[in-house]
C-alpha positions as CSV (number, residue, x, y, z in Angstrom):
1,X,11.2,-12.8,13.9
2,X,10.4,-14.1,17.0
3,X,7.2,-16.1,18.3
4,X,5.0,-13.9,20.1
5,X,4.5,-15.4,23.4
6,X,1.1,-15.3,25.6
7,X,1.3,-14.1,29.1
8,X,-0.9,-13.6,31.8
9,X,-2.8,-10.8,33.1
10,X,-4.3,-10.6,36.6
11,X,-6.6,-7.5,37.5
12,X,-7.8,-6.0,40.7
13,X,-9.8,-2.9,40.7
14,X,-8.6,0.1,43.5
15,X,-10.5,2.6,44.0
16,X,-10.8,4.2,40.7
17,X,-8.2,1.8,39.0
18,X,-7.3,-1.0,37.8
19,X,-4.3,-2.5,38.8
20,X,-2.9,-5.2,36.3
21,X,0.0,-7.8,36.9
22,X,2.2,-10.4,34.5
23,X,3.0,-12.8,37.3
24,X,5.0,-14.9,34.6
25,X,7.7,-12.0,34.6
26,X,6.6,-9.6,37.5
27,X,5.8,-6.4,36.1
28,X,2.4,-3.7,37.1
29,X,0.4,-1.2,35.6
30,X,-2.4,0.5,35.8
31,X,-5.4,2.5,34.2
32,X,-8.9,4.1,34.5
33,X,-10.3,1.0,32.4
34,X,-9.4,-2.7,32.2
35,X,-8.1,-2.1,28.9
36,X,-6.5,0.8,29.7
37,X,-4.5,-1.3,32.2
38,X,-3.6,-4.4,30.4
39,X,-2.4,-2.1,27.8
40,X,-0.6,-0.4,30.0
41,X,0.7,-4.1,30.9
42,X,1.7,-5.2,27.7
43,X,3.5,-2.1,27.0
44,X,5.4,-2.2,30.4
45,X,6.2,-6.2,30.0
46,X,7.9,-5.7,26.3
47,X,10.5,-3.0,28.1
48,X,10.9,-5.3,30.7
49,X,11.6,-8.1,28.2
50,X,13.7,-6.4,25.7
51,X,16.3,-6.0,28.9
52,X,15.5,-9.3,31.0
53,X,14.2,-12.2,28.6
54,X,12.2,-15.0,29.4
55,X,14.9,-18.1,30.1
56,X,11.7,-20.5,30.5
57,X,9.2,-21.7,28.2
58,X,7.5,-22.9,31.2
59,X,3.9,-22.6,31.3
60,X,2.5,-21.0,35.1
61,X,0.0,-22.8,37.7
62,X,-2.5,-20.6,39.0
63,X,-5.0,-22.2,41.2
64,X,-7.5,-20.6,44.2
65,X,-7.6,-21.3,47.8
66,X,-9.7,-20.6,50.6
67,X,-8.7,-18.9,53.8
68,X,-10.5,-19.0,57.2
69,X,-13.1,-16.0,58.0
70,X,-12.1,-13.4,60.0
71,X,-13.8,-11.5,62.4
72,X,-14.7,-8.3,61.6
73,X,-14.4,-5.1,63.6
């Protein structure tokens, strides 16, 4: 059997969801509750794997950055 791997899940709420995203392999979902939607995720990320697996072990960066202000209309 194979090792189950950890992946990550970024969320942003839109208007009365929440949108979840693996950036590690690119795949989106959503649901009414956070986790509704990294359910939704994981479900939508083992499809995706059992047709295009991982070739990497490689771990991701995330980091944060800051962008100017803007003015605002």
């Amino acid at each position: 059997m194979a090792n189950a791997k950890i992946l990550t899940a970024v969320l942003h709420k839109e208007d009365d969801t929440y949108v979840a995203e693996c950036p590690e392999v690119g795949t989106f979902s959503q649901g009414i509750t956070i986790e509704e939607a990294v359910d939704s995720l994981k479900e939508a990320t083992e499809l995706y794997l059992e047709e295009f697996p991982l070739e990497t072990k490689a771990k991701p960066i995330i980091t944060t950055f800051e962008v100017a202000p803007v003015a605002e209309a």
